[in-house]
N, C-alpha and C positions, 0 to 999 in steps of 0.2 A: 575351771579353777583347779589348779593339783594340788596334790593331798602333801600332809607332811611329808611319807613315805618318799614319793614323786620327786621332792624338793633335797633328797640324801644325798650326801656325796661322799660315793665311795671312793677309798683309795687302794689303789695296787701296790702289795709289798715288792719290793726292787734288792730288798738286802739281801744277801745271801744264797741269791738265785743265781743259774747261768741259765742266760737266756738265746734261746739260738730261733731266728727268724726264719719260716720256709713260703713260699709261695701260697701254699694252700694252709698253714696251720703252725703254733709256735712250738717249738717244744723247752719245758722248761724244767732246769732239775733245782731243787730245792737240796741244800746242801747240809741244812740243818737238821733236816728229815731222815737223808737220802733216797729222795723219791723225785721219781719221771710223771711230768705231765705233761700231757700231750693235749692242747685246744685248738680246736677245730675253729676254720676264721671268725665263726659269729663270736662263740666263748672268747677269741683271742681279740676281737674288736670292741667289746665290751671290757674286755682288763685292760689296753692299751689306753680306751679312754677313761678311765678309772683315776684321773690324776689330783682329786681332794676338791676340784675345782667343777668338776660337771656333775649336776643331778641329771638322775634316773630320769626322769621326763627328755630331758636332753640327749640322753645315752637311745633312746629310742630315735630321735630325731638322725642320729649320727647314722644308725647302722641301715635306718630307710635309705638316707642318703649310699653309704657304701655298697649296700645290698642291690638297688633298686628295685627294691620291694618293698609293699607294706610291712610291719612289725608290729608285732602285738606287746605292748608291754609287759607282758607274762614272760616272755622271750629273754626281754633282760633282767626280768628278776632272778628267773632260774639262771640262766648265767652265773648270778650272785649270789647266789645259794651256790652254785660248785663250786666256785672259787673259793667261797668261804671254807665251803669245806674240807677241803687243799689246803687253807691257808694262803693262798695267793691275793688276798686281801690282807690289812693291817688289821681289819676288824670285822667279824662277818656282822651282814647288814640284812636286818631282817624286812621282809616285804608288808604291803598291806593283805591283810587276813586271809588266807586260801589262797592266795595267789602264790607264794611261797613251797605249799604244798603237790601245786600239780606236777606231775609227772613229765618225761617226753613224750610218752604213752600218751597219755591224756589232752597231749596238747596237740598232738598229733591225728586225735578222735574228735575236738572240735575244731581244729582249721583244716585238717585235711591232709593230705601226702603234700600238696603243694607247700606249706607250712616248712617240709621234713628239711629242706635246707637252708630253713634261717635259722632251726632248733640249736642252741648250743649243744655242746659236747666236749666234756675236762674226762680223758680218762686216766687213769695214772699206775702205774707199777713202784713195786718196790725194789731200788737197786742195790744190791751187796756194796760192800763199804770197798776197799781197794783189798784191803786183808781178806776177805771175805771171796774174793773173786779169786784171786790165786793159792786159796789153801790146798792142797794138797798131803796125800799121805808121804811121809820118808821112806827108806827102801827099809824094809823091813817089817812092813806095819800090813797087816792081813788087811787082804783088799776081795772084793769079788771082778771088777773091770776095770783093767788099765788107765781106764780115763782116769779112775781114783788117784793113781801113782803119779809123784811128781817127774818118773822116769818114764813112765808112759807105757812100762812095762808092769805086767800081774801074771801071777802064776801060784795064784793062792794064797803069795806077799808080795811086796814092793818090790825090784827088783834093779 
């Protein structure tokens, strides 16, 4: 019998993202943030199928199938705990009791190394705004390295 938890249906937020598809992994920049994340196929199979319509019990069923492998459903909670915490969900979605809480560490101490790659993984960076990325000093502005200058020259200022 599944629990309420089991019976949630998360959704993935879509607004505001670019999303670029790779082979092994998505990466997605969040525009409103300005942040990069980068999930690894389990975390990225798990938000793919996140569409308002499939519960967690089912999201387990999915990724057995894609995987061919067993899944524990710890596997996709934690999943939905990183996403949540990205915001790559519309709402984060809390698990049933301690399950929420384990670690990859931890999950990786009771199923084993064989486990390590169904383990999600959302890592993410923060990326400078467009302004941010080409600032530079103007010539005349006491620099220590070149790189500073928007001339590319230093010589104790901008040059």
């Amino acid at each position: 019998m599944e629990s309420e938890s089991e019976r949630r249906v998360p959704q993935a937020r879509i607004e505001g993202l670019v999303i670029r598809e790779l082979p092994e992994e998505v990466l997605v920049y969040d525009l409103d943030r300005d942040k990069a994340h980068c999930l690894n196929q389990t975390a990225a199979l798990v938000w793919k199928h996140c569409d308002g319509q499939t519960a967690v019990a089912e999201l387990v069923c999915i990724l057995e199938q894609e995987l061919h492998t067993p899944v524990p459903a710890e596997v996709v909670w934690l999943a939905l705990q990183q996403l949540g915490q990205v915001h790559l969900l519309t709402e984060r979605v809390e698990g049933p009791g301690g399950v929420v809480r384990l670690s990859r560490r931890e999950m990786m101490r009771r199923w084993g190394w064989a486990a390590v790659v169904t383990l999600p993984l959302v890592t993410s960076i923060v990326a400078p705004t467009a302004s941010q990325a080409v600032s530079c000093l103007p010539n005349g502005s006491p620099c220590t390295t070149s790189a500073q200058c928007c001339s590319g020259v230093c010589a104790g200022v901008c040059v």
